[in-house]
N, C-alpha and C positions, 0 to 999 in steps of 0.2 A: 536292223536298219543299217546305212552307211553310216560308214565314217565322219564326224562331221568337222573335223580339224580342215582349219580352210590351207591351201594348197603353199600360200608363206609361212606358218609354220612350219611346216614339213621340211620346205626348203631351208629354213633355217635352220634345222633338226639337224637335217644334213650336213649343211656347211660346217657346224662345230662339229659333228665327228669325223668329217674331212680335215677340219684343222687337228683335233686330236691324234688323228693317224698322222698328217704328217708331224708335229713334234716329236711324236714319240722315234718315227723315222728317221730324224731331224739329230741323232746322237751321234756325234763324232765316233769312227771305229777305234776300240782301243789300240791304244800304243804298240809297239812291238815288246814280247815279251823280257825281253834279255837283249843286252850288248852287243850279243852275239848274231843275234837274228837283223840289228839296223846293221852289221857291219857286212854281213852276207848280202843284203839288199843293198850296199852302196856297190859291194864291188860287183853284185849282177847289174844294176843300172848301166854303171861306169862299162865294163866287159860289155853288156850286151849294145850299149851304141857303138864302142869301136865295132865288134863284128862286125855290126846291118851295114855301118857303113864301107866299110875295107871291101863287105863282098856285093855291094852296089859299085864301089870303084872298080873291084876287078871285072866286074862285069858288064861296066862301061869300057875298059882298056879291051874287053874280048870283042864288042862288036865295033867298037870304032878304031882300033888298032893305033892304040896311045899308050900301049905303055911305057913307063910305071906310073907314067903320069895321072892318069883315074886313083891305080891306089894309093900315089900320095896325097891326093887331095882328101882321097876319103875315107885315108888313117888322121888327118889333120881335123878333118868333119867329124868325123868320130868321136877324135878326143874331147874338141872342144863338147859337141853334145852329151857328153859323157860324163864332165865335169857340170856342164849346167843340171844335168839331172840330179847329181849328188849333193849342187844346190840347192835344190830344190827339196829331196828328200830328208835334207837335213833344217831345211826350216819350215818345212812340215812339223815334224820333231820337235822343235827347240818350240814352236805355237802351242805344238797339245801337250806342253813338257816344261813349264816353264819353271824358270828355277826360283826358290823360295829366297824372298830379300831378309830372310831370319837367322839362312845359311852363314854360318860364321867364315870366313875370308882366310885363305890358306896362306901361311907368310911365304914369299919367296927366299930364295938361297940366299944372295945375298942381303938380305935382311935381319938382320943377327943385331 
């Protein structure tokens, strides 16, 4: 014989292992391994907005015949996107990394 489960259960069947899958999806990717790997990713961020933009400036100075003026503007654009990114990556960071208030407190120098 059919099946005789009427057609909302099923759909509710559904829906919790829809929600199941997504939770489990739903995990933050781990941290970056070492120091050295968030310190690699600030200076490719940082590095890689100046490039895009220095060679979008120069490549506005080549068709419209400004320059240096394209790539000063867009070593200036560069920079600054370059710095918000590594703001950005670093408070990414310091969210999925946050520091324990058990940590005992490091005296400064002149503190004696």
């Amino acid at each position: 014989m059919a099946d005789k489960t009427p057609p909302e259960d099923a759909l509710d069947n559904l829906r919790r292992r829809v929600d199941a899958a997504r939770a489990e999806s739903a995990q933050p990717s781990p941290p970056p391994q070492s120091p050295a790997s968030l310190a690699f990713r600030f200076g490719g961020e940082f590095g890689a907005a100046i490039i895009v933009s220095a060679l979008l400036g120069y490549g506005a100075d080549h068709f419209l015949h400004t320059a240096p003026w394209g790539l000063i503007i867009g070593l200036g654009l560069g920079f600054a996107a370059g710095v918000v990114n590594v703001v950005r990556v670093a408070q990414t960071y310091s969210r999925a990394n946050p520091v324990d208030p058990n940590t005992p407190s490091v005296p400064d120098d002149d503190q004696e």
